[in-house]
C-alpha positions as CSV (number, residue, x, y, z in Angstrom):
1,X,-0.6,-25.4,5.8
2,X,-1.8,-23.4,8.6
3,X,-2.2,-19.8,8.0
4,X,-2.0,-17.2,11.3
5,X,-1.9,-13.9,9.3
6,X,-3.8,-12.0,6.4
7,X,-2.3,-9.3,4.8
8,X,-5.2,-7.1,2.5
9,X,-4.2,-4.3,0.2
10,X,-6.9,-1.7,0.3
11,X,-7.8,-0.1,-3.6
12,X,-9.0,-2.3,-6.0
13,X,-8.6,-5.6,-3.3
14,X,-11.1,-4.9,-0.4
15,X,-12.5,-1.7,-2.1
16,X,-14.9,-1.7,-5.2
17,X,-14.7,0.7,-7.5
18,X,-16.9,3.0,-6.1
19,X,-14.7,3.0,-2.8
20,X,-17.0,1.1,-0.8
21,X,-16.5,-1.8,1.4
22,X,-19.2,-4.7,0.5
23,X,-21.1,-6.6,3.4
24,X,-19.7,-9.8,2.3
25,X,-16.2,-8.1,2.3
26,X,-16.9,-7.1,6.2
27,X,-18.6,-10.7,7.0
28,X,-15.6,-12.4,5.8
29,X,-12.6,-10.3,7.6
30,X,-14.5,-10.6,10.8
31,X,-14.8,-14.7,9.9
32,X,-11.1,-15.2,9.9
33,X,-10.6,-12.5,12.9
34,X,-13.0,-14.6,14.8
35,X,-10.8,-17.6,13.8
36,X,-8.0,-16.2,15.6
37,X,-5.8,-15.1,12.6
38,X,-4.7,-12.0,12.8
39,X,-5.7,-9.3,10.2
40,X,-3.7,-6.5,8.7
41,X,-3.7,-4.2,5.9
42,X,-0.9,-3.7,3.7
43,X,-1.3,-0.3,1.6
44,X,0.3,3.0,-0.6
45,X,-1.9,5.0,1.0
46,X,-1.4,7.4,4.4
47,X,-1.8,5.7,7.6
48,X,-4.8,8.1,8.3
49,X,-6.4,6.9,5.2
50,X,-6.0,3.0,6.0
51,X,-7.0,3.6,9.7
52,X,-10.3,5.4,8.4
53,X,-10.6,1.6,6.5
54,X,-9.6,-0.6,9.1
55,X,-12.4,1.3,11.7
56,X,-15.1,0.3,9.0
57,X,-13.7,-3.5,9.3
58,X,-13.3,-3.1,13.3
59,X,-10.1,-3.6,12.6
60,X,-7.2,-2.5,15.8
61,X,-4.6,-4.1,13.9
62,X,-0.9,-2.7,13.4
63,X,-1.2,-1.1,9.7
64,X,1.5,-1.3,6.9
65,X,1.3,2.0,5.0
66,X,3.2,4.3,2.5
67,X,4.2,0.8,1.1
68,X,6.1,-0.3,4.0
69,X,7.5,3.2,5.2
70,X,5.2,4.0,8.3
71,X,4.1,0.8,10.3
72,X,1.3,1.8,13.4
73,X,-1.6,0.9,15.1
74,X,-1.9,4.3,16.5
75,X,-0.7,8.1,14.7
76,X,2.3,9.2,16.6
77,X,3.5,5.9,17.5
78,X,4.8,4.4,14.9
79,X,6.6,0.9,15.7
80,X,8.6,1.4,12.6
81,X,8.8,4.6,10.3
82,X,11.3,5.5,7.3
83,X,11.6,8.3,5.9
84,X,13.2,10.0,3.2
85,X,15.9,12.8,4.2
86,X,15.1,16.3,3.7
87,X,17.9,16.8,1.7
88,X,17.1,14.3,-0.4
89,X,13.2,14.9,-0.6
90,X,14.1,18.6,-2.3
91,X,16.8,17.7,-4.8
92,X,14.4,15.0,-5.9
93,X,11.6,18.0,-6.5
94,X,13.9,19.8,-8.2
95,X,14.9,17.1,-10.6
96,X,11.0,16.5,-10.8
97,X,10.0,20.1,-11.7
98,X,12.2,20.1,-14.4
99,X,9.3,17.8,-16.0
100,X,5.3,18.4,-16.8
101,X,3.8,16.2,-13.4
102,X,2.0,16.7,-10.2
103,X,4.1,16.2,-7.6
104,X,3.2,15.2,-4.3
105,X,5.0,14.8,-0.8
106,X,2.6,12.2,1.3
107,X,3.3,12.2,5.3
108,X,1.7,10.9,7.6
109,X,-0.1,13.9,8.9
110,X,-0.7,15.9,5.4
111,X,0.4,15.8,2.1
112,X,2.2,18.9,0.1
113,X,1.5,18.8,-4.0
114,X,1.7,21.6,-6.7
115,X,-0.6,23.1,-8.5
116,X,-1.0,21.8,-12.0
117,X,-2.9,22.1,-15.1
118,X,-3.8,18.6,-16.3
119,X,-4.2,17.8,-19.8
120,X,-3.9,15.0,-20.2
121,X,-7.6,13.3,-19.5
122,X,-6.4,9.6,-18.3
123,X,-3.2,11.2,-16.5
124,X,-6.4,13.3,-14.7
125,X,-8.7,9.9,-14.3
126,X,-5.0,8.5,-12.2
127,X,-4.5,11.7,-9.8
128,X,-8.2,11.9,-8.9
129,X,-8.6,8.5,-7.9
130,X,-5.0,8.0,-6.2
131,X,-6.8,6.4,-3.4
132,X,-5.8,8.3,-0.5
133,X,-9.3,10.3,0.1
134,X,-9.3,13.5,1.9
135,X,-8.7,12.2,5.5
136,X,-6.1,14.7,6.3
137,X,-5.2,17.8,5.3
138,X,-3.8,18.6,1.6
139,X,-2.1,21.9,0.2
140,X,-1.3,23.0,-2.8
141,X,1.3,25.3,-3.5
142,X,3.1,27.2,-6.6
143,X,6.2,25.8,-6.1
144,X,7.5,22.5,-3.4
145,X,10.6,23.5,-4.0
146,X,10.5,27.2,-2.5
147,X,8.3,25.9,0.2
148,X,9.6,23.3,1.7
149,X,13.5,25.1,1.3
150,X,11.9,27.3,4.2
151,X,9.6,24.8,5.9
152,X,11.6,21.5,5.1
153,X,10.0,17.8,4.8
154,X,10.9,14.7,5.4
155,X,8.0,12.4,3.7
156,X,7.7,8.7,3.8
157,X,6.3,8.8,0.5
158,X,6.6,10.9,-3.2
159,X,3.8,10.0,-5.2
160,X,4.4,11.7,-8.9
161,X,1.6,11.9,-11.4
162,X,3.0,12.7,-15.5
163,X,1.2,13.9,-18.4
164,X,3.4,11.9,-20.9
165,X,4.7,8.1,-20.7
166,X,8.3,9.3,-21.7
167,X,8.5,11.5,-19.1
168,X,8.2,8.9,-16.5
169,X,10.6,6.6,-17.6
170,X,13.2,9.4,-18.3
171,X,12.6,10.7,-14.5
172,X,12.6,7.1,-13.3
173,X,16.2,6.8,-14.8
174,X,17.3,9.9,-13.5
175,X,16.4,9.1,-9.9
176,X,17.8,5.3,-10.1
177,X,20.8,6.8,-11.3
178,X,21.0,9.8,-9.1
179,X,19.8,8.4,-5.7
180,X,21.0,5.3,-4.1
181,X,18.8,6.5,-1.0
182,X,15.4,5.5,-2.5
183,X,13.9,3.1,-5.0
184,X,10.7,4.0,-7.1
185,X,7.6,1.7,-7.8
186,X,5.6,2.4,-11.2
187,X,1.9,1.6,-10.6
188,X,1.1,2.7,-14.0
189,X,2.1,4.6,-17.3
190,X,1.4,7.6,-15.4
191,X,2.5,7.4,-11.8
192,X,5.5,6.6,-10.5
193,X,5.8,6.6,-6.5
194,X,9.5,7.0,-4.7
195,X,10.1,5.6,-1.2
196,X,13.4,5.0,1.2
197,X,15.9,2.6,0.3
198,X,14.7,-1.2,1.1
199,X,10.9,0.1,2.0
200,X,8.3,-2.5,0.4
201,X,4.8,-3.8,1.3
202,X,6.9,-7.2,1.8
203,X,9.6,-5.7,3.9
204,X,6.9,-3.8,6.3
205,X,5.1,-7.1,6.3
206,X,8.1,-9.9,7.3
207,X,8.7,-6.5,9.8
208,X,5.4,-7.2,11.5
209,X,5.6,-11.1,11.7
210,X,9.0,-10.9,13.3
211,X,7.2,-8.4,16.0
212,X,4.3,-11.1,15.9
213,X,6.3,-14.1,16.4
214,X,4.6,-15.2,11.9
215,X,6.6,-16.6,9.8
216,X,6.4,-15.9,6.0
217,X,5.5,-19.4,5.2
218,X,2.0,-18.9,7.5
219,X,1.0,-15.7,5.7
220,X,-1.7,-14.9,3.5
221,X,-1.6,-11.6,1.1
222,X,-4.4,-10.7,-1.2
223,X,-3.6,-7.8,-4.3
224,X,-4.6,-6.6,-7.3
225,X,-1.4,-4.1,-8.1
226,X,2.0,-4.5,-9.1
227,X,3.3,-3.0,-5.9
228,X,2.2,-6.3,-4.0
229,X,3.8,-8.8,-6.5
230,X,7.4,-9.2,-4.1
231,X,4.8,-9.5,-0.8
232,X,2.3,-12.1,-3.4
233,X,5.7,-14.0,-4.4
234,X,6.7,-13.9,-0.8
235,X,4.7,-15.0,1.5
236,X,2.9,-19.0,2.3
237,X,-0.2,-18.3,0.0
238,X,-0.4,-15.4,-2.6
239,X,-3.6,-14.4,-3.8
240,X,-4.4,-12.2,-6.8
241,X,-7.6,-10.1,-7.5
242,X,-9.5,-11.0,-10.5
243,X,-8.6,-7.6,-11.6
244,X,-4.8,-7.7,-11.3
245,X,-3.0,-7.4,-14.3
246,X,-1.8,-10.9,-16.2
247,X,1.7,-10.2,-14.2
248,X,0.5,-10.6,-10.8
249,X,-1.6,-13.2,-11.6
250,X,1.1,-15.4,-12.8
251,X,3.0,-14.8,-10.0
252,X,0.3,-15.7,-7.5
253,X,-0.7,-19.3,-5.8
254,X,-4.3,-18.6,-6.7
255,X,-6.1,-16.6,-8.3
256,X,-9.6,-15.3,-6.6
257,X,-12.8,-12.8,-7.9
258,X,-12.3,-9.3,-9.0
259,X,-13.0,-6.6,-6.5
260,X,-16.3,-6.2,-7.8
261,X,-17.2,-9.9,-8.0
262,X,-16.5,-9.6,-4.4
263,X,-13.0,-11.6,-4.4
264,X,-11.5,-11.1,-1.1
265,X,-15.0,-13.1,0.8
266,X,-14.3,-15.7,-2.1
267,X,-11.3,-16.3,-1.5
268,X,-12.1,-16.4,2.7
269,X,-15.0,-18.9,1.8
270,X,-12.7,-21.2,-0.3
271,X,-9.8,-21.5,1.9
272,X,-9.9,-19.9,5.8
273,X,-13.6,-22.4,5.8
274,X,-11.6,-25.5,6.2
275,X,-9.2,-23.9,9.1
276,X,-9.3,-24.4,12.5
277,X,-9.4,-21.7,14.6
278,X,-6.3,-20.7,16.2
279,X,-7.3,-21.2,19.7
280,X,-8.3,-25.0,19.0
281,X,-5.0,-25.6,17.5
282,X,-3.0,-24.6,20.0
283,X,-4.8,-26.7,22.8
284,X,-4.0,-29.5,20.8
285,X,-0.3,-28.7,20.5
286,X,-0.8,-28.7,16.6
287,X,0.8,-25.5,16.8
288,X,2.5,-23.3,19.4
């Protein structure tokens, strides 16, 4: 099969834990861009966020962000954005404050949270490294609620942070049974994130083949969380980090190094090696 797109996720994929991209990492993106294929990233975090990783790749692809809900190559020109209503955004904080959490309201140009006292130490470990660094601006406030009832929002993204495991799942039911206009992703025990109806990693990314003339069947996506296992089940080749849980890994076509065993050049070396490039394809009518 001939491959013409590669979709990354950003934390725990091209990232190690310490947040940095590894030269090998670089080396190998800038491989398969050479080769012609083109080069994406597929991500929960803010499109400022992503573009601040894509710059250290010399990347000027069109991003995938807020898990499908804002597609760009450039802020303020979004080729695809969904949003969640206003309406909708503060009944959903209200339900929310009704429980111990940190909520937060993620655009693309800030993000809006409350003030909380976390107790819980690995519920604290989970909001601290959310991995969407401090690229644009974030406020804290007493109450969402009261603010944004006289400055309304209309987020992409609601990324909620709980100090107890039953308090997720209880608010998890509450907002699949209360609100047909989003659907909610749980990375963890502890965080739960809620996006528009129909908004995925996979639906932004068959969005950006159809605008690139790639089919599913010649895509390549590489993750490590359980918000890329539709894209991973999806697409021609699914690749799982070492580090993905036993889930993901089972769903994907292969399996390559963790993130800190440098997985994503790996993966490049064992399969994009024996590709011809693009260019060289097409001259000989192999493929259009």
């Amino acid at each position: 099969m001939i491959y013409r797109l590669l979709a990354l996720n950003i934390d725990g994929t091209l990232l190690q834990a310490n947040g940095r991209l590894h030269k090998s990492t670089r080396e190998a993106v800038e491989y398969v861009r050479d080769k012609g294929i083109y080069v994406t990233l597929v991500t929960s975090r803010s499109f400022p966020s992503a573009k601040k990783v894509a710059k250290a790749l010399k990347l000027d692809s069109i991003l995938i962000t807020h898990n499908g809900g804002y597609i760009a190559k450039e802020l303020d020109k979004p080729i695809l954005e969904k949003r969640i209503s206003e309406d909708i955004t503060f009944e959903i904080v209200r339900l929310l404050e009704g429980f111990q959490c940190q909520i937060r309201l993620v655009h693309e140009k800030y993000s809006l949270a409350n003030k909380l006292k976390i107790n819980n130490n690995l519920m604290a470990k989970t909001v601290v490294n959310s991995g969407d660094p401090l690229f644009y601006p974030h406020q804290f406030v007493e109450s969402i609620s009261d603010t944004i009832m006289d400055d309304p929002s209309a987020p992409p993204k609601i990324e909620v942070y709980f100090e107890e495991k039953g308090d997720l799942e209880d608010a998890e039911k509450a907002i699949e049974g209360m609100f047909s206009e989003v659907d909610t992703f749980r990375l963890n025990d502890y965080r739960l994130e809620i996006v528009p109806h129909s908004v995925s990693k996979l639906t932004g990314l068959l969005y950006l083949g159809q605008q690139l003339g790639i089919k599913r069947s010649e895509m390549v996506a590489i993750g490590d969380a359980m918000d890329d296992l539709e894209m991973i089940e999806a697409v021609g080749l699914g690749v799982a980090m070492g580090n993905a849980p036993a889930q993901l890994k089972q769903a994907a076509d292969w399996i390559t190094r963790s993130n800190q065993e440098n997985g994503v050049s790996y993966m490049v070396k064992e399969h994009f090696r024996k590709q011809q490039p693009i260019e060289f394809l097409k001259k000989m009518n192999i493929i259009r």
